[in-house]
C-alpha positions in Angstrom: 91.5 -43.9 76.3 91.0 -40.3 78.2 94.1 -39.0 80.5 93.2 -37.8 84.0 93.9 -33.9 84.3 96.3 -33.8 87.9 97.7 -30.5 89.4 101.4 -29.7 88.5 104.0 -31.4 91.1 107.5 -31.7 91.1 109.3 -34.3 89.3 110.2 -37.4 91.2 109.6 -35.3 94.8 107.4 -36.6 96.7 108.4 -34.8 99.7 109.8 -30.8 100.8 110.5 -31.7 104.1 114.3 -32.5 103.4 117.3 -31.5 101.7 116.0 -32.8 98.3 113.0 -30.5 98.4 115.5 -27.1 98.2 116.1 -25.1 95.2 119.7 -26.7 93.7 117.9 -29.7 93.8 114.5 -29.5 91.7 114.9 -31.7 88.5 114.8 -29.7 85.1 115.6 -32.2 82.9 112.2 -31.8 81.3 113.1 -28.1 80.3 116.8 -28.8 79.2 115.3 -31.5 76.5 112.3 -28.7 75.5 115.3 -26.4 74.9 117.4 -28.9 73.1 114.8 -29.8 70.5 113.4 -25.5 70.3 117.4 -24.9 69.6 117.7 -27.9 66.8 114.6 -26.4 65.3 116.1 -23.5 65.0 119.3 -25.1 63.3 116.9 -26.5 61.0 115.2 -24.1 59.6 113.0 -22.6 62.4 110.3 -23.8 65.4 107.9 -26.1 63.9 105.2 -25.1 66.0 105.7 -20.8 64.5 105.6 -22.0 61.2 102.4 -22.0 58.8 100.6 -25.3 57.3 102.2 -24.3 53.7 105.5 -25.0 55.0 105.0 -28.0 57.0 102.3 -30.1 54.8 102.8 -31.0 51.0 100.3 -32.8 48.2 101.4 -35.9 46.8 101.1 -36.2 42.9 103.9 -39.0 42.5 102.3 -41.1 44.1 104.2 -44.0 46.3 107.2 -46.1 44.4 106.5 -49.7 45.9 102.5 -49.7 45.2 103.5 -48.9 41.6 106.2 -51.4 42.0 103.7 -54.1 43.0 101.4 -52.6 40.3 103.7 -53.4 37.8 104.3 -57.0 38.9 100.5 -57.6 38.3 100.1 -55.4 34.9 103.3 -55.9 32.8 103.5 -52.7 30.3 104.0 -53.6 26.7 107.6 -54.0 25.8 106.7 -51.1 22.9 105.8 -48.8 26.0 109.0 -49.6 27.9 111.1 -49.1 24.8 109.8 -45.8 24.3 109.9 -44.7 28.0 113.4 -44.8 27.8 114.5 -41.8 28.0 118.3 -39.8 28.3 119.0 -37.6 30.6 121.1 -35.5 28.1 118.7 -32.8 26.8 118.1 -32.6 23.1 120.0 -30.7 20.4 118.1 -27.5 19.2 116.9 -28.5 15.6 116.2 -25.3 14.7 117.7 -23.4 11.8 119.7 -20.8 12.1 119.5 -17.6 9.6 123.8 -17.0 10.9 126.0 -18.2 13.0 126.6 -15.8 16.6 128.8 -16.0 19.6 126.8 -18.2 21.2 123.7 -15.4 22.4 120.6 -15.7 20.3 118.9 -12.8 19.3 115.1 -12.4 19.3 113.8 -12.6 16.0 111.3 -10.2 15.4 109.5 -12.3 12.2 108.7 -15.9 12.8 109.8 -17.9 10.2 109.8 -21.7 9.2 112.9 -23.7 7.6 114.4 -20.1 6.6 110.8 -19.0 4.7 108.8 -16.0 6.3 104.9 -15.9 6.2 105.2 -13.3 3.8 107.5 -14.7 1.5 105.5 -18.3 1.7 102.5 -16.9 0.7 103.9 -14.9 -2.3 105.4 -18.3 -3.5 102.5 -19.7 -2.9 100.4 -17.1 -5.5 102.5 -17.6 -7.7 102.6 -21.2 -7.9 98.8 -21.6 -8.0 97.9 -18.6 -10.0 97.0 -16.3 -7.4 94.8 -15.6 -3.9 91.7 -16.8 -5.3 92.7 -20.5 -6.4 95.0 -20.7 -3.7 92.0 -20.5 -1.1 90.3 -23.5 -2.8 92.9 -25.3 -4.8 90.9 -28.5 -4.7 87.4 -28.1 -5.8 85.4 -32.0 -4.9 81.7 -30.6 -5.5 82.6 -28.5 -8.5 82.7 -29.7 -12.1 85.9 -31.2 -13.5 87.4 -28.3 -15.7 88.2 -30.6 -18.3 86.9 -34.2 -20.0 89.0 -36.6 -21.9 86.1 -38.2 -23.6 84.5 -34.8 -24.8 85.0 -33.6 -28.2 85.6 -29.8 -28.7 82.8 -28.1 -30.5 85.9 -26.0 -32.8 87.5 -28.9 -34.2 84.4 -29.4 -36.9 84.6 -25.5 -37.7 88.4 -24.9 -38.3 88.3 -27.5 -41.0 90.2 -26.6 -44.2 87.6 -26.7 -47.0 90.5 -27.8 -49.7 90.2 -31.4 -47.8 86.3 -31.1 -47.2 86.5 -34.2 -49.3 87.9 -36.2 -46.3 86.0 -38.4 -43.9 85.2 -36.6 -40.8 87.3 -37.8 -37.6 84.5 -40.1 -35.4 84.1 -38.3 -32.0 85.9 -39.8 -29.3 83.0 -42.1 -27.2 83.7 -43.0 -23.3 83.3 -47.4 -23.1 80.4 -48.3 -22.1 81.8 -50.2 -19.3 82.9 -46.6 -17.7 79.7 -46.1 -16.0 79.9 -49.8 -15.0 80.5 -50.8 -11.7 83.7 -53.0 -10.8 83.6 -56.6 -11.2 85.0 -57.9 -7.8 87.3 -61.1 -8.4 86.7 -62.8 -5.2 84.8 -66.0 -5.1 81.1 -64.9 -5.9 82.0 -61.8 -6.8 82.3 -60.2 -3.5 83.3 -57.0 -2.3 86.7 -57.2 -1.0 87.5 -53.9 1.2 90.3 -51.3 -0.3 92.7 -52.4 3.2 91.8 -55.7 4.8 92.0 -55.8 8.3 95.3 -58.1 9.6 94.4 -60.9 11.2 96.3 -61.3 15.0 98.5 -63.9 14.2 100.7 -61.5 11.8 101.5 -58.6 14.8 105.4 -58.5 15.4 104.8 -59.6 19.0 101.4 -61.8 18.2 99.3 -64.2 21.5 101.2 -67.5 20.8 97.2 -68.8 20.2 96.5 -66.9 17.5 100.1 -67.1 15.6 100.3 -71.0 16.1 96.9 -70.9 14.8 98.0 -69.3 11.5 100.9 -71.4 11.4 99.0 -74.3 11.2 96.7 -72.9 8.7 99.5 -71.6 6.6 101.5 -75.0 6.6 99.1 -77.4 6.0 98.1 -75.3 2.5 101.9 -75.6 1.9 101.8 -79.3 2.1 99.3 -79.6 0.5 100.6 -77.8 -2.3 103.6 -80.4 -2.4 101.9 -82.9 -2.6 99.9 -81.7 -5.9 103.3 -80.4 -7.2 104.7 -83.7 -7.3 101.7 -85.4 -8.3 102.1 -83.8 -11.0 105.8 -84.0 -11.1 105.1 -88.3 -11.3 102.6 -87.7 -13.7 104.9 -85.7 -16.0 107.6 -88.4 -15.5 105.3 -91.5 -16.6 104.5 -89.9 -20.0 108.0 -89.1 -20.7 109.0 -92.6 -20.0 105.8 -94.0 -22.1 106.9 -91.8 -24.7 110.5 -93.3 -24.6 109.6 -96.7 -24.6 107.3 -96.4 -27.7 110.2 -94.5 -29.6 112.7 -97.5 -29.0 110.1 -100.0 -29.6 109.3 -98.4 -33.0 113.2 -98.1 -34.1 113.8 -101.8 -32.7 110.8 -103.1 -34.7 111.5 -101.5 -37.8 114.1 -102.4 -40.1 115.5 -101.1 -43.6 113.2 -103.3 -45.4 110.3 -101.7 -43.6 111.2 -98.3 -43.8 112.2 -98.3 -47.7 108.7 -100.3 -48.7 106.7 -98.0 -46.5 103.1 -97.3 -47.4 103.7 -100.2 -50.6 100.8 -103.1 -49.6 100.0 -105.5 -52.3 96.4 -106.7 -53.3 97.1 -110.0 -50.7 98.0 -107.8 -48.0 94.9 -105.4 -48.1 90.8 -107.7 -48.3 88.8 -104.8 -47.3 87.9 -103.7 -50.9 86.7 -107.8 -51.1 84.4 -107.5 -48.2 83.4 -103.6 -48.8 79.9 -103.1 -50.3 79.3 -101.7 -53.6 77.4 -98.6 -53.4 74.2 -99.0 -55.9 71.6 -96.8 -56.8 68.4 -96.4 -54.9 64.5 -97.3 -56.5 62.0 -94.7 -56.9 60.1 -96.4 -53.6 63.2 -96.5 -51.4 63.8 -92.5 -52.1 60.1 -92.0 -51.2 60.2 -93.7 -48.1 63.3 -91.7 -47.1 61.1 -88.7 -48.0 58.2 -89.2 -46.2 60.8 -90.5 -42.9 61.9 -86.4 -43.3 58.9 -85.1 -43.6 57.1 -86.9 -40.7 60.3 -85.9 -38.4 60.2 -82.4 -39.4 56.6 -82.4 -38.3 57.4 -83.7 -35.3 59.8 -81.2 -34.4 57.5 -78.1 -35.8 54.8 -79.6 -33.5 56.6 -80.3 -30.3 57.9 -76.1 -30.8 55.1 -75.0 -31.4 53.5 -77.0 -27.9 56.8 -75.5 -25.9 55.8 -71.7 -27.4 52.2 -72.3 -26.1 53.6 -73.7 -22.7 55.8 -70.5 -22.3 53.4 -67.7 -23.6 50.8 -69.0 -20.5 53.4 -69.2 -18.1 55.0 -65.9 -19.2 53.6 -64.2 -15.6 55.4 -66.3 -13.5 58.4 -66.6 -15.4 58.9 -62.7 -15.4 57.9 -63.0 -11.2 60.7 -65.1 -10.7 63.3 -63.6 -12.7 62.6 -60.6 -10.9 63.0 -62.2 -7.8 66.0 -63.4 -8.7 67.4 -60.5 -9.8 66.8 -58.7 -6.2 67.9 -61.8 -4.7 71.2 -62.0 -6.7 71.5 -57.6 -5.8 71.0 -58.2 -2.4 73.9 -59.0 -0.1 73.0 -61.5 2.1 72.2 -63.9 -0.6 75.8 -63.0 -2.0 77.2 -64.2 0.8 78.7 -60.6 1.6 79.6 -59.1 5.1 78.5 -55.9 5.7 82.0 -55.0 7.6 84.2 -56.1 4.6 86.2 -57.9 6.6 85.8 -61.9 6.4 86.2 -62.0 2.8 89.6 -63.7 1.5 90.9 -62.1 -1.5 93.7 -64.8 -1.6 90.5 -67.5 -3.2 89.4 -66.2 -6.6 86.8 -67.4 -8.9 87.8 -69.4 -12.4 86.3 -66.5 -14.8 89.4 -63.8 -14.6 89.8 -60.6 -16.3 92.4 -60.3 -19.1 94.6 -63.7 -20.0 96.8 -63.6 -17.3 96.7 -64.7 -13.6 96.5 -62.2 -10.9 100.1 -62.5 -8.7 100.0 -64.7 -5.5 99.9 -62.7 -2.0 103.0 -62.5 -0.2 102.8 -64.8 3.4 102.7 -62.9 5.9 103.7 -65.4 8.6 106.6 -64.9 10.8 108.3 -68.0 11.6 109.6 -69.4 15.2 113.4 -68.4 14.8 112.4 -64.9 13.1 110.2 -63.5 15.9 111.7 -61.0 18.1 110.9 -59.0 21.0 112.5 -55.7 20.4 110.9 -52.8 17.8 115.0 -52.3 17.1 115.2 -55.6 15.9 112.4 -56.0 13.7 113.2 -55.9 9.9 110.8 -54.5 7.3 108.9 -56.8 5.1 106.5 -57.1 2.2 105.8 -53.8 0.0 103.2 -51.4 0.0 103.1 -51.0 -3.7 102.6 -54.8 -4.3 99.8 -55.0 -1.7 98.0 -52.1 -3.0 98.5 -53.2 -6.6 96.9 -56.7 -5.9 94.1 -55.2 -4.4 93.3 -53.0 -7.3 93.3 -56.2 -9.8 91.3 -58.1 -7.0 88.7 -55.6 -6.6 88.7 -55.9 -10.6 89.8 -51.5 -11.1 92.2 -52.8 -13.8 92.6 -55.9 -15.7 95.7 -58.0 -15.2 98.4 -57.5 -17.9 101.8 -58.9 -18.2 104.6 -55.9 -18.5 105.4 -54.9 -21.4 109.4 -55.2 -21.3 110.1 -54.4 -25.2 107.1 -53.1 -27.2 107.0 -53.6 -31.2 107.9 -50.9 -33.5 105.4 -49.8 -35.7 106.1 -51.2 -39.6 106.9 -48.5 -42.2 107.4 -49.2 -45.5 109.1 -46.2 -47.6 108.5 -45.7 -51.6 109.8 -43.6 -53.7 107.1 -41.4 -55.8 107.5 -40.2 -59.3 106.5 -36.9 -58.7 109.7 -35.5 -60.2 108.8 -36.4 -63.5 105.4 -34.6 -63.9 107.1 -31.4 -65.3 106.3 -29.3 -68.1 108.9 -27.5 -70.4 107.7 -23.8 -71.0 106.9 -23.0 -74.5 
């Protein structure tokens, strides 16, 4: 709403015709107040209305505590975040090294130097230690060819032969395995591909949804039950033959007596009829032996002919028995029809097929299931479980690198047998 503009007037005078309207008596209160508030300026720091828009106005970049606050209500940080946004208000100690000890004023080095080593002196350590500037620029050479070869055989070896044991059998040359240049047999189920690090599912996190953990504790105990159940199956099982076994042993030592045991394996002709009932084996006529002949002969024919139909039968469908075992073959090469993901992630490497590789069993996976009572929600509290070594180990044997052996914990001795040689007696008395 617009102010009306009005000609200046005294304040509170509506008339001059009296006393009131002289000098002593015109109100001021209006300029004692405007020098009140120009004389606390002053105090302050000086007359807002002299100074610049620098000194009166500033930008924001903390932005305003309570919409943060309310913020926060709606989009709780992690507890991980929180943890490590704690900070201390006592700065931290210098870790860097000192060459000596002063009185407390530090010196500008000239040369920069890390953990007490100058450039200069690194890099002559480091010529040394990989035979000078050259190698040291490529000390790891991927493209290039590998300098040296286990399975190659040196071209000298043959040459620096002695010829007084040219009479010996040459050393065979060392040959790679065939099954070097093979790929690796995956032990998965089907032989997939399992990947080198599977991803983790949700349910194993430290701090997990309570979805996705409940989910894999139900998965995780009903396999456990069911295991129980088949190990005392099996415990019952074992139990029934030991006590059948126990039962026929005393019910052989209560049957038998002295009598029995000392005229063991004695029967008399009464005891024994079979020879009385048994046919005598005679001697075949000349037609019986024929008629066994020509019964051979006719069945041998038989065989020979139905061969020789099943040859015919597969030379003329030799076209499309070589079309579909070439089909096959891309069928079986191609990954959808091995049931393979192309991410490498949904395989389970814990279900493995029957064929294995080597005679023992590759090692169970550790469970990696936190349980009610163990789950915490601080990063100080958490204890570290499982092994890397184990983990990576298992997936080596899984993705079939190395086969699965038993450790060796005392290896045999190689057998030596020692003689003594007459040598010493092959001497000749000089005449």
């Amino acid at each position: 709403m617009a102010t009306s503009v009005e000609a200046p007037q005294q304040y509170k005078q509506p008339s001059r015709k009296g006393k009131r309207a002289w000098r002593k008596n015109v109100d001021v209160s209006d300029v004692q107040e405007g020098l009140e508030v120009v004389r606390d300026e002053v105090i302050k720091g000086g007359i807002i209305s002299e100074k610049p828009s620098d000194a009166l106005f500033t930008l924001d970049l903390t932005g305003s505590e309570a919409i943060q606050k309310s913020y926060n209500r709606l989009h709780k940080p992690l507890k991980a975040d929180q943890i490590l946004a704690q900070r201390s208000a006592v700065p931290a100690i210098d870790s860097r090294k000192r060459s000596r000890t002063t009185d407390g004023v530090l010196e500008p080095s000239k040369r920069r130097k890390s953990n007490g080593v100058t450039r200069k002196e690194y890099e002559c350590l480091k010529s040394i230690a990989y035979g000078g500037e050259s190698i040291s620029k490529d000390v790891i050479k991927i493209d290039a060819a590998p300098d040296f070869d286990p399975w190659s055989t040196s071209p000298n070896e043959s040459d620096n032969q002695d010829p007084r044991f040219s009479y010996l059998e040459k050393p065979k040359p060392i040959r790679a395995p065939r099954t070097l240049k093979e790929a690796p047999i995956s032990l998965a189920v089907g032989a997939k591909t399992v990947p080198a690090v599977a991803k983790p599912r949700p349910g194993t996190s430290y701090n997990p949804a309570f979805q996705d953990w409940d989910q894999l504790l139900t998965e995780e105990g009903g396999k456990e039950v069911v295991a129980e159940k088949k190990r005392q199956s099996e415990a019952e099982e074992e139990k029934k033959r030991e006590d059948k076994i126990a039962a026929a042993q005393d019910e052989k030592d209560g049957v038998q007596t002295e009598d029995e045991s000392a005229w063991e394996g004695f029967e008399s002709e009464y005891e024994n009829e079979k020879w009385l009932t048994k046919r005598r084996p005679e001697r075949k006529t000349p037609a019986e032996r024929n008629k066994v002949k020509r019964r051979k002969e006719s069945e041998r024919q038989a065989a020979q002919s139905a061969e020789l139909k099943k040859r015919v039968h597969q030379a003329q469908q030799i076209r499309a028995i070589a079309k579909q075992v070439e089909a096959d073959v891309k069928a079986r090469a191609s990954p959808k029809a091995r049931g393979e993901d192309l991410t490498l992630q949904e395989v389970d490497d814990r279900i493995l097929r029957r064929r294995k590789l080597g005679k023992t069993t590759v090692p169970e996976r550790l469970l990696e299931l936190v349980l009610p009572e163990e789950l915490q929600d601080s990063l100080r509290l958490l204890k570290p479980e499982g092994s890397l070594l184990k983990d990576r180990f298992r997936s080596i044997l899984v993705r079939g690198k190395i086969e699965t052996r038993n450790p060796i914990q005392q290896p045999k001795k190689a057998r030596r047998t020692y003689t003594e040689k007459w040598t010493y007696k092959d001497f000749r008395i000089a005449a």
